[in-house]
C-alpha positions in Angstrom: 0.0 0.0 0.0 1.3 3.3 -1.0 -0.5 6.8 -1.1 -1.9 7.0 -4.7 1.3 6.9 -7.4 -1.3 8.7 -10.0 -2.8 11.5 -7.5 0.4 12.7 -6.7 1.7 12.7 -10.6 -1.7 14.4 -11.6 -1.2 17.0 -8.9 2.8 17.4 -9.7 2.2 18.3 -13.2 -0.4 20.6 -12.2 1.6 22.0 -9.4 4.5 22.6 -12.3 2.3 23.7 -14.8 0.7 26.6 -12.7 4.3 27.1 -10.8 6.1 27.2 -14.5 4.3 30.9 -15.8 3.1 29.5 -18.7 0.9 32.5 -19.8 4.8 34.3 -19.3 5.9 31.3 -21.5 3.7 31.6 -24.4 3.3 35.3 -24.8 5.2 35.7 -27.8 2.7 32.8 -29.5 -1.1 34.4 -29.8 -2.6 31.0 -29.9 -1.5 29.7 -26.6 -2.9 32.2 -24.3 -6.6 31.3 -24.4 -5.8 27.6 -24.0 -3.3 28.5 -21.3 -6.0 30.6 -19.3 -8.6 27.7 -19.9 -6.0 25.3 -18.7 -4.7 27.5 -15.7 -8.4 27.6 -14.7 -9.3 23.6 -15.4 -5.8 23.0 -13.7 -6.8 24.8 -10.5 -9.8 23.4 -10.4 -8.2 19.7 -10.7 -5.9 20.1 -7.8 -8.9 21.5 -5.5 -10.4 18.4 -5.9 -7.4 16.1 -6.5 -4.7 17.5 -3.3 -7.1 16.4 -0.1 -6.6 12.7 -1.6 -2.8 12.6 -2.2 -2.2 10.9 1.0 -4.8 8.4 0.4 -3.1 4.9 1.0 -4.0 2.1 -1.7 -3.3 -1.1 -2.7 -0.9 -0.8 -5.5 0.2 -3.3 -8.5 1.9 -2.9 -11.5 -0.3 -1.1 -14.0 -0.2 0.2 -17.9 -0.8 3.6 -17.0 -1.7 4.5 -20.2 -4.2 1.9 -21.3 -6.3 3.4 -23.8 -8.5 1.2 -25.9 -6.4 1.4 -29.0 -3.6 -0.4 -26.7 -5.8 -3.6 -26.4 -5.9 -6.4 -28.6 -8.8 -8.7 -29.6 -9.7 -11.9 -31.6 -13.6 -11.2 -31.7 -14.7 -10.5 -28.4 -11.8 -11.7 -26.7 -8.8 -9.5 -25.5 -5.5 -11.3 -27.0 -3.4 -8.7 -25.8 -2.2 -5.5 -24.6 1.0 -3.0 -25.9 2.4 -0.1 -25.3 4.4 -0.7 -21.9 6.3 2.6 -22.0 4.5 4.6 -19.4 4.4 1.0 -17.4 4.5 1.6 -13.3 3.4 0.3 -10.1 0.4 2.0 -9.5 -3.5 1.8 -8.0 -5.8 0.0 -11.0 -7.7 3.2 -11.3 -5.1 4.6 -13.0 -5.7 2.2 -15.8 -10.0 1.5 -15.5 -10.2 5.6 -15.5 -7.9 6.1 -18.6 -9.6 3.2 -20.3 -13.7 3.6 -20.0 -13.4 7.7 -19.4 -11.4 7.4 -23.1 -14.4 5.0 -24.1 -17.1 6.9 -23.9 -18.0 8.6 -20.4 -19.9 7.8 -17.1 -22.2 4.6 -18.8 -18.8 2.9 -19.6 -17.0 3.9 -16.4 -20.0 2.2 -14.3 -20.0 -0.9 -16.6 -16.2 -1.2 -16.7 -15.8 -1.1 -13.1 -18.7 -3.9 -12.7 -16.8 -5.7 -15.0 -13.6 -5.7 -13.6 -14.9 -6.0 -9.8 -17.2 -9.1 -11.0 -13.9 -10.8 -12.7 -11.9 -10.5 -9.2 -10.1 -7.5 -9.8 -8.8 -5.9 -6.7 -10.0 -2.3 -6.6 -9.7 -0.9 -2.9 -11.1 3.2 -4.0 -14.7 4.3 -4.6 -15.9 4.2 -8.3 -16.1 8.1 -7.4 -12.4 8.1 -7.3 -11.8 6.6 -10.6 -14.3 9.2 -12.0 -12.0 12.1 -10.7 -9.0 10.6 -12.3 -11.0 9.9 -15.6 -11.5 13.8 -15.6 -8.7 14.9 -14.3 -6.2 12.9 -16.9 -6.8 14.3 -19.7 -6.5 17.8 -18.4 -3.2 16.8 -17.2 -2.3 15.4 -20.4 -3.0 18.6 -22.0 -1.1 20.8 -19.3 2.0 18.8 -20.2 1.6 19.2 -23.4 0.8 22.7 -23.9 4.1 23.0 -21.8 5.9 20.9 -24.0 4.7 23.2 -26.9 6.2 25.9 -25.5 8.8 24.8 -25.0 9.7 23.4 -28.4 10.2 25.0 -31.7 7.2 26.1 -33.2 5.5 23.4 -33.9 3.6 22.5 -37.5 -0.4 22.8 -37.2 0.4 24.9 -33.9 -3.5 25.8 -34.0 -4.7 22.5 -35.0 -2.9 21.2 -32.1 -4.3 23.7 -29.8 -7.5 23.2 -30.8 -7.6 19.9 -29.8 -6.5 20.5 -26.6 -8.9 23.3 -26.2 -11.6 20.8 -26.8 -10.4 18.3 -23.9 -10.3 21.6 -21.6 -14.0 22.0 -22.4 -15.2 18.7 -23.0 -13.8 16.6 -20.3 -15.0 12.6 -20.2 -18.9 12.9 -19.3 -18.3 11.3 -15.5 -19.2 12.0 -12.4 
C-alpha cells in the first residue's frame, strides 16, 4: 500500500504547470494564451479536488498507465493482448480503468467497466467516485504537459490544430461523475 502513485503525478504536473508561468511562456505565440488561461483555470480546479486525496493509501500493483482502448488487442470479443508498456508503473488499477472507460465513452462505460472488472476479481480498494475524478482529471493533465511541452519546443507545424484539440479536452472533459 502506497498513497496513490497517480494522484500525486496528476497534482505534480499541475503544481508545475501553474508554478512554470506559462501565460509568461507563451506570450510571444497568440494561440497559446486562451488555451493557457482555460487550462490554468481547469488545472486549479483539478488540484482542488485532486490534493485532499494525495495521502490516500492504496493497494498498488503494476499497472499500464496508459491503457487506452487502441492499446488492447482482440480476436472477436476476446482481449489477446495489450501494448504499449512505455509509461508502465506500479500503481493503483484506477489509474488504468479511469484512462480506459473515461477514453471509451464517459460515465455509462465507467460504471459498466468497473462492474466488469470487480465481478472478474479484480482488486479495486477506491470508490468508483475516485476513478471518476481521475478519468476527468487525466486528460486535463495530459494537455497541461503538453501545452508545456509546446512551449517549450520550436514552433511546432499545425500549432493551432494542435491547440485546438487540446482546447476541446479543456472544455469537453469525459462525461463522469
Amino acid at each position: 500500500r502506497l498513497p496513490c502513485p497517480v494522484d500525486a503525478r496528476q497534482v505534480a504536473v499541475f503544481h508545475a504547470f501553474l508554478g512554470d508561468s506559462p501565460l509568461s511562456r507563451t506570450r510571444n505565440i497568440p494561440e497559446f494564451r486562451p488555451v493557457a488561461e482555460e487550462l490554468i483555470a481547469a488545472a486549479n480546479r483539478a488540484v482542488d479536488k485532486l490534493g485532499p486525496l494525495a495521502a490516500r493509501s492504496v493497494s498498488v500493483h503494476p499497472c499500464v498507465v496508459d491503457l487506452r482502448p487502441g492499446h488492447i488487442l482482440f480476436e472477436g470479443d476476446r482481449v489477446t493482448g495489450i501494448v504499449d508498456y512505455g509509461a508502465m508503473a506500479v500503481d493503483s488499477p484506477a489509474v488504468d480503468l479511469a484512462r480506459l472507460f473515461g477514453e471509451l465513452g464517459g460515465s455509462e462505460w465507467l460504471r459498466v467497466g468497473l462492474d466488469a472488472y470487480r465481478d472478474a476479481g479484480g482488486m479495486l480498494d477506491v470508490p468508483a467516485g475516485f476513478v471518476e475524478l481521475l478519468a476527468r482529471t487525466g486528460p486535463i493533465a495530459a494537455a497541461c504537459a503538453w501545452v508545456a511541452r509546446l512551449a517549450d519546443s520550436p514552433r511546432p507545424q499545425n500549432l493551432s490544430a494542435r491547440l485546438s484539440a487540446l482546447a476541446s479536452v479543456i472544455a469537453r472533459p469525459p462525461d463522469v461523475g
